[in-house]
Each structure stands twice: as structure tokens, then as C-alpha cells.
C-alpha positions as CSV (number, residue, x, y, z in Angstrom):
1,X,7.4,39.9,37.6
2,X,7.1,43.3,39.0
3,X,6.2,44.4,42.1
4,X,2.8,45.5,43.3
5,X,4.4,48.7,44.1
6,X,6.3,48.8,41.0
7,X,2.9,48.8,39.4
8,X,1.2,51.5,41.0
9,X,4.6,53.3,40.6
10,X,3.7,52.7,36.5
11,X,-0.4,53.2,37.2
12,X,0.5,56.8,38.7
13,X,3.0,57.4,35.7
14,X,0.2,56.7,33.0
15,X,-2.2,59.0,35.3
16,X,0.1,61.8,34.9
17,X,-0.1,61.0,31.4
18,X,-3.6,61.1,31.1
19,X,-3.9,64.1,33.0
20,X,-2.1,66.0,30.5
21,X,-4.3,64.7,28.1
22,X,-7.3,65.7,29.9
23,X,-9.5,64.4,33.1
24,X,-9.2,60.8,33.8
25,X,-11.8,61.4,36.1
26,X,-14.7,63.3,34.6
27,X,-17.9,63.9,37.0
28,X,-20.3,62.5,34.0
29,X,-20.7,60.1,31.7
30,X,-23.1,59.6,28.2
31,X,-23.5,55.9,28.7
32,X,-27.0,55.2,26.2
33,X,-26.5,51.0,26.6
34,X,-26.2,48.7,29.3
35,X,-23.8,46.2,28.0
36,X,-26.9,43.6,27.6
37,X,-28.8,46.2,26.4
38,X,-26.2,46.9,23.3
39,X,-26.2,42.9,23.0
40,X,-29.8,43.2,22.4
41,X,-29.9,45.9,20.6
42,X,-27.8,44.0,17.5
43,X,-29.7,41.4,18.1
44,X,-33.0,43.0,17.6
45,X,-31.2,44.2,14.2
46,X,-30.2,40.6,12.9
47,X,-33.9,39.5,13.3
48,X,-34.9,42.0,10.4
49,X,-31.7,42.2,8.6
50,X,-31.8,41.5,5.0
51,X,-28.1,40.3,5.0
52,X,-27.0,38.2,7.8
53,X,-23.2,39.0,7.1
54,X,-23.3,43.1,7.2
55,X,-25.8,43.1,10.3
56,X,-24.9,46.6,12.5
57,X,-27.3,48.1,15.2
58,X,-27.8,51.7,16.0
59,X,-24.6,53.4,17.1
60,X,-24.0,53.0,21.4
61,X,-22.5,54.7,24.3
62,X,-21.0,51.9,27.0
63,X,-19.3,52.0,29.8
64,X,-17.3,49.5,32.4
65,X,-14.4,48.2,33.8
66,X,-11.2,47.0,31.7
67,X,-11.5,42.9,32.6
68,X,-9.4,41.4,29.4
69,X,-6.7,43.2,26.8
70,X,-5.4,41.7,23.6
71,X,-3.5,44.3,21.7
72,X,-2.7,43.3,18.2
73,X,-0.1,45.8,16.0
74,X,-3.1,47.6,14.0
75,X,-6.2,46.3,16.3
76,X,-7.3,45.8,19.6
77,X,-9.9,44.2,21.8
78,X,-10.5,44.9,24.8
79,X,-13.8,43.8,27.1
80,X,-15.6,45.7,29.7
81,X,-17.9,44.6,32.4
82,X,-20.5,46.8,33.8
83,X,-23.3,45.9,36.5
84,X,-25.2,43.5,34.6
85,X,-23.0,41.9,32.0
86,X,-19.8,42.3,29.4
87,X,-19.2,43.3,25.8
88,X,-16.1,42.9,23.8
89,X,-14.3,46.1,22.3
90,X,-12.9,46.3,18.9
91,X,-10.1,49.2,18.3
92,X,-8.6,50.1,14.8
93,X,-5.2,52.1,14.9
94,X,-6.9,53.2,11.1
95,X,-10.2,54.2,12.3
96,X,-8.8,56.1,15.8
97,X,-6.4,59.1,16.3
98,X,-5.8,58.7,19.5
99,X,-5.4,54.5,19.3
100,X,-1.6,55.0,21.1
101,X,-2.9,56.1,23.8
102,X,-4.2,52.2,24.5
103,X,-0.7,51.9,26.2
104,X,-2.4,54.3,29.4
105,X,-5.3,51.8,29.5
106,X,-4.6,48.9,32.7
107,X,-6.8,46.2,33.7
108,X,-9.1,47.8,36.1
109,X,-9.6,51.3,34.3
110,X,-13.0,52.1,33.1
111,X,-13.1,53.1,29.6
112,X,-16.7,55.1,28.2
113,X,-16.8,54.4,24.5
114,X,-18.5,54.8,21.3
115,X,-19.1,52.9,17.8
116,X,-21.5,50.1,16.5
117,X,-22.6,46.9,17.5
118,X,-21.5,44.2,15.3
119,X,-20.5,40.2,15.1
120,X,-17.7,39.4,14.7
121,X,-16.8,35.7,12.6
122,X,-16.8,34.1,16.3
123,X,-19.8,34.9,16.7
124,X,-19.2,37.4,19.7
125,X,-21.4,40.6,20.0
126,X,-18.5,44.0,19.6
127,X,-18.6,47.5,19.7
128,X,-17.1,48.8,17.0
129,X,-15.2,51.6,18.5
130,X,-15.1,55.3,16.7
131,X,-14.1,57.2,20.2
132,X,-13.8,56.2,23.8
133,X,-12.0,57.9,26.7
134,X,-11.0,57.0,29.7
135,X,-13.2,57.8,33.0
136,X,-11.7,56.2,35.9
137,X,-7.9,55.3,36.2
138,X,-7.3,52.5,38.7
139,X,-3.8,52.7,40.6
140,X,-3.9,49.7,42.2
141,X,-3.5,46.1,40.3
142,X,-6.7,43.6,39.6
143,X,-6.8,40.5,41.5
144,X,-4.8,37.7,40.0
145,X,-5.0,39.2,36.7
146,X,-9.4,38.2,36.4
147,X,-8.4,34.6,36.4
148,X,-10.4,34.5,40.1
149,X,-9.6,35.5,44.0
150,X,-9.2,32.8,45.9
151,X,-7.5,33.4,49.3
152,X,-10.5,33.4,51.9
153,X,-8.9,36.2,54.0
154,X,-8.9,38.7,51.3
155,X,-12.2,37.7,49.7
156,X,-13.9,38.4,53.5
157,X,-11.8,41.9,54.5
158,X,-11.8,42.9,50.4
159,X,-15.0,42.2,49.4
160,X,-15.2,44.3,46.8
161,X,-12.2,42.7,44.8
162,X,-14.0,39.4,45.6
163,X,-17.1,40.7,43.6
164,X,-14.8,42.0,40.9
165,X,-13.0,38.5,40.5
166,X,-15.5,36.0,41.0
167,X,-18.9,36.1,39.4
168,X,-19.7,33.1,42.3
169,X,-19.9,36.0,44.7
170,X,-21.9,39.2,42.3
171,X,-24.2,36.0,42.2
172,X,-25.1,35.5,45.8
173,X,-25.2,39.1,46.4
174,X,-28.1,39.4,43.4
175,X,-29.8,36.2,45.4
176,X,-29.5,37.9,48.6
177,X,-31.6,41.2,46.8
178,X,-34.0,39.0,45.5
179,X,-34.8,37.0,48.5
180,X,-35.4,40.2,50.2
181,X,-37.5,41.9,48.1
182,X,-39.9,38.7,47.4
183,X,-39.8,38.5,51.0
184,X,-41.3,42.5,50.9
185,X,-43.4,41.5,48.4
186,X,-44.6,38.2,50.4
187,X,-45.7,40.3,53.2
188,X,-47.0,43.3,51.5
189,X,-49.6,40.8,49.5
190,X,-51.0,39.8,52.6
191,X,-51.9,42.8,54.1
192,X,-48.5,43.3,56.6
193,X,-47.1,47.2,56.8
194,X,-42.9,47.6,57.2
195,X,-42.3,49.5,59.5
196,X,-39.1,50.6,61.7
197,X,-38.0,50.9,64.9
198,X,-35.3,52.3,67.0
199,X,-31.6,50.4,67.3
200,X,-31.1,52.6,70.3
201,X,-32.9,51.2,72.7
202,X,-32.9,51.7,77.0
203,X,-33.4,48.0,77.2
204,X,-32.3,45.7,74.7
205,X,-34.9,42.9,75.3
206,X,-36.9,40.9,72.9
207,X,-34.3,38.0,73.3
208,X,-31.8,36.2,75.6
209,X,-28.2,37.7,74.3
210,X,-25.4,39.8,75.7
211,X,-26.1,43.4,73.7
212,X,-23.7,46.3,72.5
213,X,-23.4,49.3,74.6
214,X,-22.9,52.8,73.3
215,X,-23.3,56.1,75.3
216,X,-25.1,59.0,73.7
217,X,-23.6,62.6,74.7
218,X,-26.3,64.6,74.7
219,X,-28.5,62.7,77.0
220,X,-25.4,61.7,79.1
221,X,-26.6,57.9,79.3
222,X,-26.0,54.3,78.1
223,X,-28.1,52.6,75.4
224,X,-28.2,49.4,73.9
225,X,-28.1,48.2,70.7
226,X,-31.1,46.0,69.6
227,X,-30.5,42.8,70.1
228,X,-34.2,41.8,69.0
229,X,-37.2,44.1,66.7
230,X,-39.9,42.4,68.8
231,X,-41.1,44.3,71.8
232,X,-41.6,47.4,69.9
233,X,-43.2,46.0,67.3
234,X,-45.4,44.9,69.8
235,X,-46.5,48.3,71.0
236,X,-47.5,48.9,67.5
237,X,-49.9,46.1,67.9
238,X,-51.4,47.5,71.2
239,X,-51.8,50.6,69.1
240,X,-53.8,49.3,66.5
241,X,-51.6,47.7,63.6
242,X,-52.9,44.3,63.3
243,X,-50.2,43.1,60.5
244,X,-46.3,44.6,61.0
245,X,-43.2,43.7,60.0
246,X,-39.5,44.6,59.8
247,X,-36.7,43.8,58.1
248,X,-33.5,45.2,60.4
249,X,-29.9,45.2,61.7
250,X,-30.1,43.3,64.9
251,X,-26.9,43.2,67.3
252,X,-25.4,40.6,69.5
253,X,-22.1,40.6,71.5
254,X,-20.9,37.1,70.8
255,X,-18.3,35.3,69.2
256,X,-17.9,35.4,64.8
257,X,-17.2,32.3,63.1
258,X,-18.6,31.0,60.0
259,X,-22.5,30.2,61.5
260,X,-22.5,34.2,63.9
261,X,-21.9,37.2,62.8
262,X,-22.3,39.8,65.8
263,X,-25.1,42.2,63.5
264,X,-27.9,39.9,61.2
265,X,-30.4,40.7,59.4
266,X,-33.7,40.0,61.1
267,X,-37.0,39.8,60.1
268,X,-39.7,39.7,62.2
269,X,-43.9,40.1,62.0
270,X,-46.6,39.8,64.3
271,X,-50.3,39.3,63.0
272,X,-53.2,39.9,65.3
273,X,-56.0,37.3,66.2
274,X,-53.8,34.7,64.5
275,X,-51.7,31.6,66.7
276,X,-48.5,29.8,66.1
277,X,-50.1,26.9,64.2
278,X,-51.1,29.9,61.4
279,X,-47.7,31.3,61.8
280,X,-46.3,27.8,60.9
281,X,-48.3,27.4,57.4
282,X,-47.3,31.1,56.9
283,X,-43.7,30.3,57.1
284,X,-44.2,27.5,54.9
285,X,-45.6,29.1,52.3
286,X,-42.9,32.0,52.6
287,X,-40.2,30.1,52.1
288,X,-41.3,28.1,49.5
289,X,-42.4,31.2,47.2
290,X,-38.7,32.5,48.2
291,X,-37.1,29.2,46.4
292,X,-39.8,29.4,43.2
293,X,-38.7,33.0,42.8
294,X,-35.3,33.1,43.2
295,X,-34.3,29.7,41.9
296,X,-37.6,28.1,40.0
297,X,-37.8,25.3,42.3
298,X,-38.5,24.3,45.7
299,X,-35.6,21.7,45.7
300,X,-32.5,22.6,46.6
301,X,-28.6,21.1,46.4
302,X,-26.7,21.6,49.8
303,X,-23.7,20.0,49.7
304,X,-24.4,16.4,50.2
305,X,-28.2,17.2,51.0
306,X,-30.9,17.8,48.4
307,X,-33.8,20.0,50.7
308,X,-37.2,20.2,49.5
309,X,-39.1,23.8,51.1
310,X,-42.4,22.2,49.5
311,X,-45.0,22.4,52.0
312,X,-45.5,20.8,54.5
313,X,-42.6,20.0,56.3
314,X,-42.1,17.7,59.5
315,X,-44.0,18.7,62.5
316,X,-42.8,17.0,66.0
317,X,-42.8,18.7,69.6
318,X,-39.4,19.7,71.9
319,X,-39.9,16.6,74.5
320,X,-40.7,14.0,71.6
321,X,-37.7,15.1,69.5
322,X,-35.4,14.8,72.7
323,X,-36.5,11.8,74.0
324,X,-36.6,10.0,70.3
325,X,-33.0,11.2,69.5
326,X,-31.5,11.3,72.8
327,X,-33.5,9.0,75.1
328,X,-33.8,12.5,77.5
329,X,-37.1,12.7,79.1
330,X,-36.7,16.4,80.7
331,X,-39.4,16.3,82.9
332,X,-38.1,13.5,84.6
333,X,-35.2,16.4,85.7
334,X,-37.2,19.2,87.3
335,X,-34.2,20.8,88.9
336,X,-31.0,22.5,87.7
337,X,-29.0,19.6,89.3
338,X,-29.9,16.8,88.3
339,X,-30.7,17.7,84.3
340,X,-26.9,19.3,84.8
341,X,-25.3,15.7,86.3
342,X,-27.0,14.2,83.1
343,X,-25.2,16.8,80.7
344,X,-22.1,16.1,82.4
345,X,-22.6,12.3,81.9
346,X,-23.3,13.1,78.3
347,X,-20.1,15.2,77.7
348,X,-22.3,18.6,77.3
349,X,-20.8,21.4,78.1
350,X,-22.7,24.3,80.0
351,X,-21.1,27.3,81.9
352,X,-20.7,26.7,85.6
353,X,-23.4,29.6,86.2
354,X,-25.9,28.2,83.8
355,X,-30.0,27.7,84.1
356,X,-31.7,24.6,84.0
357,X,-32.9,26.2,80.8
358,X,-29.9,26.9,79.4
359,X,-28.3,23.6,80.1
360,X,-31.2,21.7,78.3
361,X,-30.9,24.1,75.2
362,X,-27.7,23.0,75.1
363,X,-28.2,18.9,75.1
364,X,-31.0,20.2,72.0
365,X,-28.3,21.4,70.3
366,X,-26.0,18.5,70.8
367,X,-28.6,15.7,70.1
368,X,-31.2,16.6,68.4
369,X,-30.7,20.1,66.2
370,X,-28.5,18.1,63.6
371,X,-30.8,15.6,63.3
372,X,-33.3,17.9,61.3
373,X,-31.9,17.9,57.4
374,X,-35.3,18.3,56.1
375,X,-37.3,21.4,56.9
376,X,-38.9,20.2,60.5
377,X,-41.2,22.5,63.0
378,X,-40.2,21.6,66.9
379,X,-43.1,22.7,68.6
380,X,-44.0,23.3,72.4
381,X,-40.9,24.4,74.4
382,X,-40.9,24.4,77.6
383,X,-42.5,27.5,79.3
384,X,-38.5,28.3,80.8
385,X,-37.1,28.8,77.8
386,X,-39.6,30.9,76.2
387,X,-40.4,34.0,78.5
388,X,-42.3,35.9,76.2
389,X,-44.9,33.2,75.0
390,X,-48.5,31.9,75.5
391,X,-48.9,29.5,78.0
392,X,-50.2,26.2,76.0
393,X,-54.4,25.2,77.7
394,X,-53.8,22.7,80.2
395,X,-50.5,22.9,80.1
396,X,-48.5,25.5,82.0
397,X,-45.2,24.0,81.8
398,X,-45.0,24.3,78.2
399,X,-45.3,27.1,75.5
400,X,-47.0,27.5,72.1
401,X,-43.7,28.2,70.3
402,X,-41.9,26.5,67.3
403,X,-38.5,26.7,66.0
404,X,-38.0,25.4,62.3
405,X,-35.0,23.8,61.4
406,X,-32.9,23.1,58.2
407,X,-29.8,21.3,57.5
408,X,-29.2,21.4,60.9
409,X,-29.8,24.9,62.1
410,X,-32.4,27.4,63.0
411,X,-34.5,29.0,60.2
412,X,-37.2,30.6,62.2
413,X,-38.8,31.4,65.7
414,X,-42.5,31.9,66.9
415,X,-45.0,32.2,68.9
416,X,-48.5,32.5,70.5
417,X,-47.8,35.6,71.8
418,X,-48.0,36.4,75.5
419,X,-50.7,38.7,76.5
420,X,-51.1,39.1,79.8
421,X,-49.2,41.4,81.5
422,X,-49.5,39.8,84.5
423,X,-48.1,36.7,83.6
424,X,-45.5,38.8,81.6
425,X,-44.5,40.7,84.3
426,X,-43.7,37.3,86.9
427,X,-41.7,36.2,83.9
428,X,-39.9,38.7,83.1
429,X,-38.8,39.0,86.9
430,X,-38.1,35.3,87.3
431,X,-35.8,36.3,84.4
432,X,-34.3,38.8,86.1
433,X,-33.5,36.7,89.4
434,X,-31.8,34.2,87.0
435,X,-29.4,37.1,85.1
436,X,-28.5,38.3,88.9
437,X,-27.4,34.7,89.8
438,X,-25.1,35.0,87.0
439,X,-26.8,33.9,83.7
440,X,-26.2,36.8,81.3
441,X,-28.1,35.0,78.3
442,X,-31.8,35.8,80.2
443,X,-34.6,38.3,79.0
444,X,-34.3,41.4,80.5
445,X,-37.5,43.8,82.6
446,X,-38.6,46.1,80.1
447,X,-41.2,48.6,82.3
448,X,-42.5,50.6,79.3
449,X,-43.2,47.5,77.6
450,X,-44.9,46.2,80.4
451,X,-47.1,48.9,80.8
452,X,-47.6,49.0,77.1
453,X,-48.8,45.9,77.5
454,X,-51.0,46.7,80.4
455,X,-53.1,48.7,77.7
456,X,-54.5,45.8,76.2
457,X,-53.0,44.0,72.7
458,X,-54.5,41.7,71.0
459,X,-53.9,37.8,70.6
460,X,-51.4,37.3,68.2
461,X,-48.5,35.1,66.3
462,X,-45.1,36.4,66.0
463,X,-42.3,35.2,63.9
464,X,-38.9,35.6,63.8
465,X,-36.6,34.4,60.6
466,X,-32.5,35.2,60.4
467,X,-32.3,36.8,56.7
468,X,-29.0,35.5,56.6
469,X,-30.0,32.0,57.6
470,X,-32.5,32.1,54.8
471,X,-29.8,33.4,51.9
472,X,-27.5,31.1,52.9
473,X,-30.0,27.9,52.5
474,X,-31.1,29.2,49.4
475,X,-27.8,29.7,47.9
476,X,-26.6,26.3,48.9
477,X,-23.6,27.6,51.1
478,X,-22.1,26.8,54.3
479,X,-20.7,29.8,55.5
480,X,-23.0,33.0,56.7
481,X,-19.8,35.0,55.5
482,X,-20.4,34.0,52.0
483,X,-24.1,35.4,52.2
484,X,-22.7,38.6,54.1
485,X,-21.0,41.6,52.1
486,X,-18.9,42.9,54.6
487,X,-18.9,40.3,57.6
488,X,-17.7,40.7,60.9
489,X,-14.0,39.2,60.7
490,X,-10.7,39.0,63.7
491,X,-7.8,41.1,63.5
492,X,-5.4,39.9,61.3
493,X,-2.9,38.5,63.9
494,X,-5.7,36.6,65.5
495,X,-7.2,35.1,62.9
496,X,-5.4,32.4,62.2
497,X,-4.5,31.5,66.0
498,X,-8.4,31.8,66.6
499,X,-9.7,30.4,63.2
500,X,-9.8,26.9,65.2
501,X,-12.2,28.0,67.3
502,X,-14.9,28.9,65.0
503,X,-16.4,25.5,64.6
504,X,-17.2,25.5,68.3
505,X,-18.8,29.3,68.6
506,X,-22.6,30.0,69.6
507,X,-24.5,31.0,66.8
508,X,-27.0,33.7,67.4
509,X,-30.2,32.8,66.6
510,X,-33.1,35.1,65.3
511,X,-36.1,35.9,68.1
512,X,-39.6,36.5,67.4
């Protein structure tokens, strides 16, 4: 078995060759006919053909990538894939003057060639070929010959050999563009404008998470990268936009393992004059038209779990969930010592400098989070953890917020959006006082928001849902890498030594 270099050695031999022959490499192509569209084109053909055995279509030009050789003496077949499927190739040394120079052609090459569509006594739809070239010479080797790429290492840092080898992985990417564009689509229907806004940002506030730092030259200062789309978004609703959205790069500085990637897709809306409950039947709604569109059906296989995003899903609130799964009644622990003795009883782990609010997220996520298979709303957090929503009537200690949860994790966030600036402001400097005392995972001041707010904006609901999350429950898989072209991966040394350590890692969860 040769080498890999000993086959580039022979890749760059046959280049030479081809070179002399002409450009290997030519700036354009006459493609006429998608693979599927030749397919169809015989097909069309057959429908009003008079003799079923001597059936040809109009003459085509295809192009794609070398996946399968089978050279024969006098004949040869060859397939080629292109971006939506694959047709077989039919050469005859008798028909073709230049049929020797088959022995430059390597799996991996992209051929552009010429003929008829035919059938052949298989039954298999073939071109016919009366003149093809070559248009791309590849110098390295294909992945285990097209048989599939299965090392996980190389499929995450080589994604693109991953798509070439395993039609599993074109497939989720193809998902991933059609949840997002029926999520466009979803929005744009009901009267929501995209917009964008900056990932430079003075303050990266809209959530509780440790941000990126860059330094821009020109200005000579620091600037964050977005860890959140929601406070400028915002703005635009104490401008006047009543329905917004975004679909963007957020960033977090945190760990990567297979449930965080340190930059996610978020999406995130805010409607004016509506609340969290409408939010809530929004995001039902959403996500079921996202399963009927991309897979036909609102049910879906997860591993050992069959989900069902028809509406409506389970509704229960933050203190019933924890006391009904844990037997944790929080308000029975105002302060930050006694609800952290009972985490330590319950083998919870916290950082020394954590908040009270912190450490209860933290027996949510141990108790209760995994509990929630089935889509399920958690509703009315309590007001510490939730700095930038509305006060619940009556009820100042809690928030009108929800988190939905599937198979265990977080789908989407919400809220009745806070509004006064007043109210904003204490929070946001209670906040403050908590990051000072050593909690880094706290919502940061952000003084032109403030006063943007201080202008007036309207009641509204804002929601928050991880793109990724969403891809990856559609698509039945358990990894956020699979659902991510090019994730976030370790250095190669490190990877293995650290790969233990990535069941255990923080995911970031989306904001709204």
C-alpha cells in the first residue's frame, strides 16, 4: 500500500502530465445539467418515447467530483457527484481519442464532460460520454477511498473531507439551511424586520458570560465581543420598530465540549405591546412549523426518546419544578449561606465566589433540567437571576421569564421585558456589586442603554433561541459539533488529555 506521500508524489506526476496537455485548472466551465437535472432530463424523454429500449435525452454538459472508477480494457465508468446528487459516466476507448488519458484521472479530480443521457440494462441513468476534460486536479488522496470518514478528530478539524465522505454530514448541513431560512420565513410572515447589529461592542451585556476581548488600533481601546444581540435590539424598540429580529454570531469565553461552542448562532426578537405568555405560544408555533418543514412531522427520534414539538407543551413554574423534583423549596433559603450548605449537602458544586443565584441555577441544572424530555416551559424565575425582566404583579421576588427545555437542555429564553429604567438601573448596579465581589458570570452596567432606555420603550416580549440547540434537536443528534461546520475544537496534544472533561463543561445558553 503506498504511501500518502507516495501518492501526491504520483498526483503531482499526472499534473505535470496534464499540464502539457493543457490547463487542468481552467477559470470556466459549460456545465448545462445538474446531475439530477440530466437524470430528469432522460427521464422526461422515456415518458414519450416510442421505444422503451433506444430511449436518449438531449445531449448534456456535467460536471463533479471523481467518487467511483471501474476501468474495463475498451470501456470505462466512472461517477461524479456535484452539489445536489451523482450520475454514472460511460467512456468508450472507440468513441474517444483521447480515452488514455483516463490513467491522469484520480479519485477526487473533477472531470466536465459531454454526451447523452441514456439507461443502461441496470437500470442506472449514464452519460454517454463524446468529450470531457479535466477541470480540477486533486493532489491529495480521498478519505478512505469513499467508503466513509470515520475518525471523529478528522471529521471535526477536516470538515470538508467529512462532507465529501459522508452523505450523514452534506445532510445536516442542508437541515441546518433549511431550519434557518423557515425560521426567516417564520418571522418575516408575521410582520418581524432582521436586522443587525454591531459584534464590537463597549459593553458586552445582554447576558451573564465571561466575553472576548479585542483592541481596535485606530481608536486605541478595548472592545468586546457580543456575548448577547439583546440590548441593541432594544434601542431599536425605543426607536420605533415594534417587531425585530436577528439571527447572529454571539461569543462566549468558556469551555468547548460537545453541548458549548465558544461562538453560536443566536436568534433573538422582541415584539412590542406583547408579554411572555404570547412569546410562549409564539415559540410553540415556531418550532413546530420548523419540524413540518424540514422533516414533515412534528415527531421526532432522539436517541432513545421520541419528542413531539406539537403544541402545547408542558407549562410548570421555577419553584414548582424544584420542589417536585428536588424537594428544594428556595425561598425557605433567602441567603447565600444557607441555600450554599444545602448544595454542599447535595453534592453540587458552585465556585467558592458564587451568588446565591448562581448556586441555585446550579441545583436546577443538577435536579431538575434533565427531568424535562418532552418540550416543557419553566416559568417565573426568580427576580435574581433575571436582571433584565419584568417584575411579575404582586410579586417582586419573581420574574415573568420562561426557559423551554428539550431532552434535557435549553431551547429558548424570554421575557416580559423590563421597562423601567429605574428599576433597570438598581439592577443592573446590584449586578455590578455582585461581579466586584468576585462573580464574573453577572450582567454588566451598560450607561447608553440605560439612557436609551430612559427615552421611553414600549412593553414588550423578548426571546432568545440557540440556532444550534434547535438544529441539533431537529436532526436527532447529540453533539452541537455535529450541527456546526467548523466547530471550536483543542489543540491536538490536548485533546485527548482534555476530551474527559467535556461531559462536565458549562454550556452557554442563549439570552433573550
Amino acid at each position: 500500500m503506498p504511501t500518502e506521500q507516495e501518492l501526491i508524489a504520483q498526483r503531482l506526476e499526472k499534473r505535470q502530465r496534464l499540464l502539457a496537455l493543457g490547463d487542468p485548472y481552467p477559470p470556466r466551465v459549460q456545465r448545462t445539467h445538474t446531475t439530477a437535472e440530466a437524470i430528469a432530463a432522460l427521464e422526461a424523454a422515456e415518458l414519450v418515447a416510442t421505444d422503451a429500449e433506444h430511449v436518449e435525452a438531449a445531449p448534456v454538459t456535467v460536471v463533479g467530483r471523481v467518487t467511483a472508477q471501474r476501468v474495463m480494457g475498451r470501456a470505462a465508468f466512472l461517477d461524479v457527484r456535484d452539489g445536489v446528487g451523482r450520475i454514472q459516466l460511460h467512456f468508450r476507448r472507440d468513441v474517444l481519442d483521447d480515452f488514455a488519458n483516463l490513467d491522469l484521472v484520480d479519485l477526487g479530480d473533477f472531470l466536465e464532460v459531454s454526451g447523452t443521457v441514456f439507461r443502461t440494462r441496470t437500470g442506472e441513468a449514464t452519460v454517454a460520454v463524446s468529450a470531457w476534460r479535466v477541470i480540477t486536479k486533486a493532489i491529495r488522496p480521498m478519505p478512505d477511498a469513499w467508503h466513509g470518514l470515520t475518525d471523529v478528530e478528522t471529521r471535526y478539524r477536516q470538515r470538508y473531507l467529512d462532507l465529501l465522505a459522508n452523505e450523514r454530514a452534506r445532510q445536516i448541513a442542508m437541515q441546518r439551511a433549511q431550519v434557518v431560512a423557515t425560521i426567516r420565513r417564520f418571522f418575516g410572515e408575521r410582520g418581524f424586520m432582521e436586522v443587525e447589529t454591531p459584534v464590537l461592542q463597549e459593553q458586552a451585556g445582554g447576558a451573564a458570560a465571561r466575553p472576548f476581548v479585542t483592541h481596535h488600533n485606530a481608536l486605541d481601546r478595548d472592545l468586546f465581543l457580543r456575548i448577547s444581540l439583546e440590548l441593541h435590539l432594544k434601542r431599536l424598540l425605543v426607536g420605533g420598530m415594534e417587531r425585530v429580529f436577528e439571527i447572529g454570531r454571539v461569543f462566549r469565553n468558556e469551555g468547548v465540549s460537545y453541548r458549548h461552542n465558544p461562538e453560536f448562532t443566536l436568534l433573538e426578537s422582541y415584539e412590542a405591546y406583547a408579554d411572555y405568555q404570547e412569546v410562549a405560544r409564539m415559540v410553540e408555533s415556531l418550532l413546530a412549523t420548523v419540524a413540518m418543514d424540514v422533516l414533515g412531522t412534528t415527531d421526532i427520534h432522539h436517541g432513545d426518546h421520541e419528542v413531539s414539538l406539537a403544541a402545547p407543551f408542558a407549562r410548570t413554574t421555577y419553584r414548582e419544578a424544584l420542589i417536585e423534583y428536588a424537594g428544594i423549596d428556595y425561598t425557605q433559603y433567602p441567603t447565600r449561606e444557607a441555600l450554599a450548605e444545602l448544595a454542599e449537602e447535595r453534592h453540587v458544586a458552585f465556585a467558592p465566589n458564587a451568588s446565591w443565584a448562581t448556586i441555585l441555577d446550579a441545583l436546577m441544572s443538577e435536579f431538575v433540567e434533565p427531568r424535562f424530555i418532552q418540550p416543557t416551559f419553566l416559568f417565573d424565575y426568580p427576580t435574581a437571576l433575571s436582571p433584565l425582566a419584568k417584575k411579575k404583579a404582586g410579586d417582586p421576588d419573581h420574574v415573568e421569564r420562561f426557559e423551554l427545555f428539550v431532552l434535557g437542555y435549553e431551547i429558548a429564553n424570554a421575557y416580559s421585558e423590563l421597562n423601567d429604567p429605574v428599576d433597570q438601573r438598581t439592577r443592573m448596579e446590584e449586578q455590578a456589586a455582585k461581579r466586584d465581589a468576585g462573580d464574573d458570570e453577572t450582567e454588566l452596567i451598560d450607561e447608553d442603554f440605560l439612557v436609551a432606555l430612559e427615552h421611553g420603550m414600549p412593553p414588550a416580549g423578548g426571546l432568545g433561541i440557540g440556532i444550534d440547540r434547535v438544529v441539533q434537536l431537529i436532526t436527532g443528534e447529540h453533539s452541537l459539533r455535529e450541527v456546526i461546520l467548523f466547530p471550536a475544537m483543542r489543540d491536538r496534544d490536548a485533546h485527548v488529555a482534555d476530551r474527559a472533561h467535556d461531559e462536565d463543561e458549562t454550556p452557554a445558553e442563549p439570552s433573550a
